[in-house]
N, C-alpha and C positions, 0 to 999 in steps of 0.2 A: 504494500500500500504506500503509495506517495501522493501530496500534491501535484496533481498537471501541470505541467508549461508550456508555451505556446509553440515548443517542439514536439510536442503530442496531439496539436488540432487536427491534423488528419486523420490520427487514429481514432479518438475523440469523436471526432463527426462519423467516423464509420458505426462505431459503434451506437451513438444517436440517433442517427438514420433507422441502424436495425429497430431500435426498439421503440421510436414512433410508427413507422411501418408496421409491425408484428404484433406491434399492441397499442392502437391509437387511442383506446380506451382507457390505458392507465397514464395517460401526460396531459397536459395544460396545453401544448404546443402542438400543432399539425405538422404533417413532416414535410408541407409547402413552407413553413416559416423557418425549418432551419434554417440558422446562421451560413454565411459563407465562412472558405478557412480561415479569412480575413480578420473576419467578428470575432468566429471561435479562440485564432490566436493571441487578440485582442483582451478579452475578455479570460482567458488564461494566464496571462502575464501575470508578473506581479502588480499587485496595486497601489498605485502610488497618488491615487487620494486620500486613503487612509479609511474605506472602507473594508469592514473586516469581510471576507469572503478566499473559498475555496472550490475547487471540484479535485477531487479526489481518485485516483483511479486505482483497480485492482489488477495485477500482471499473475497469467502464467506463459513466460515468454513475450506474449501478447497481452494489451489490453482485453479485459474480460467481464470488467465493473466499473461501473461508473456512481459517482454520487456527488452534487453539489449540495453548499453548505453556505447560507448568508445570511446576515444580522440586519436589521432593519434598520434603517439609517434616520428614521424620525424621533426627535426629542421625547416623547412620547410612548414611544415603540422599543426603543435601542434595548431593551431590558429582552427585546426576542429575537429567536434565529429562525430559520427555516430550512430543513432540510428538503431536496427537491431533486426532480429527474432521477431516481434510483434506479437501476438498470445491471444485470448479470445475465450475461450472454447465456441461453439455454444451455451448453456445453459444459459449463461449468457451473454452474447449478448443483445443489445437495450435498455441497462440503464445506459449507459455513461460512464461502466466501461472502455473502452478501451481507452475514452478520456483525464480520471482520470487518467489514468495510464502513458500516454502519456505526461500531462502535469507534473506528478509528474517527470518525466524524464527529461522535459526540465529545470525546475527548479533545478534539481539536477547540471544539467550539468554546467547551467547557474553561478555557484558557483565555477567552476574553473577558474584561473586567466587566463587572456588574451585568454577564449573561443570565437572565435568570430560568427561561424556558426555551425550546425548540417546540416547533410544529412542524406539521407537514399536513397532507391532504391525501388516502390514498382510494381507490372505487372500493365500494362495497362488497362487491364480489371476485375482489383478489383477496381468498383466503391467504394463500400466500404470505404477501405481501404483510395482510396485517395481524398475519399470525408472529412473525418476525421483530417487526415492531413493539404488539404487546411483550412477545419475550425479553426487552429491551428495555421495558420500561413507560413504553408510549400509552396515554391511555385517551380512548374517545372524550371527548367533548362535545359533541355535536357531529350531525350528517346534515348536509349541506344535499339537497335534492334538487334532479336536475343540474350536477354544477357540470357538468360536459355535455355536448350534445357531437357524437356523430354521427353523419349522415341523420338517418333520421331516429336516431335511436340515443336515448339519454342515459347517464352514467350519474349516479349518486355518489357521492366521496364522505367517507368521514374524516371529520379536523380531529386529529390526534396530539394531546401534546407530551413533553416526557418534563417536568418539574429538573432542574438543576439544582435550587437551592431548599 
């Protein structure tokens, strides 16, 4: 598990691609709005306005996991993070890489001053997904109905969050 750099946007975007593609139902994002490599290396960099943010990726040889990870930048809000785009290529699936990756995230996060929760959003019907999560620590707060629509078919999400302090 490492931080990405914008030496990783191609692989990055591959793996993106697959898993808006393969599962349009569990992202926020169509796979007409990917970023170009441009964006993606961009947004990989280090950040030098001084917002706290990550994506994350998991290697066996290859890119195989993805997860970003960002704080909220309003006076307001800053007390939260949001984890987001979780992604583990089916291949490698069923050997705790996603939970590895997950907890390397909360840990990262857990190291900014005055973080006090993480959320995320994830469909209701990715057991999966939010069986992981609970294991983790996340717990429902609300479902959110209706929060995707594709094509003509809607995706309910529960807002999950995991308490840091």
């Amino acid at each position: 598990m490492r931080p990405l750099t914008a030496a990783d946007a191609e692989a990055y975007r591959a793996v993106r691609v697959r898993a808006l593609t393969e599962h349009p139902e569990f992202f926020g994002r169509a796979i007409e709005e990917v970023e170009t490599l441009a964006e993606i290396a961009e947004r990989l960099a280090p950040g030098s306005d001084g917002q706290e943010r990550f994506v994350l990726g998991a290697f066996e040889e290859a890119l195989v996991g993805i997860t970003g990870c960002a704080r909220d930048r309003g006076l307001k809000h800053r007390h939260k993070g949001m984890i987001w785009g979780m992604y583990v290529l089916p291949a490698a699936r069923g050997h705790g890489l996603g939970r590895r990756l997950l907890l390397d995230a909360i840990a990262r996060a857990r190291g900014w001053p005055g973080l006090e929760q993480l959320v995320l959003g994830v469909a209701t019907h990715n057991e999966p997904a939010r069986a992981l999560y609970r294991s983790c620590g996340f717990e429902v707060f609300g479902v959110e109905r209706r929060a995707l629509k594709v094509g003509a078919r809607y995706v309910d999400e529960e807002r999950m969050v995991l308490r840091l302090t």
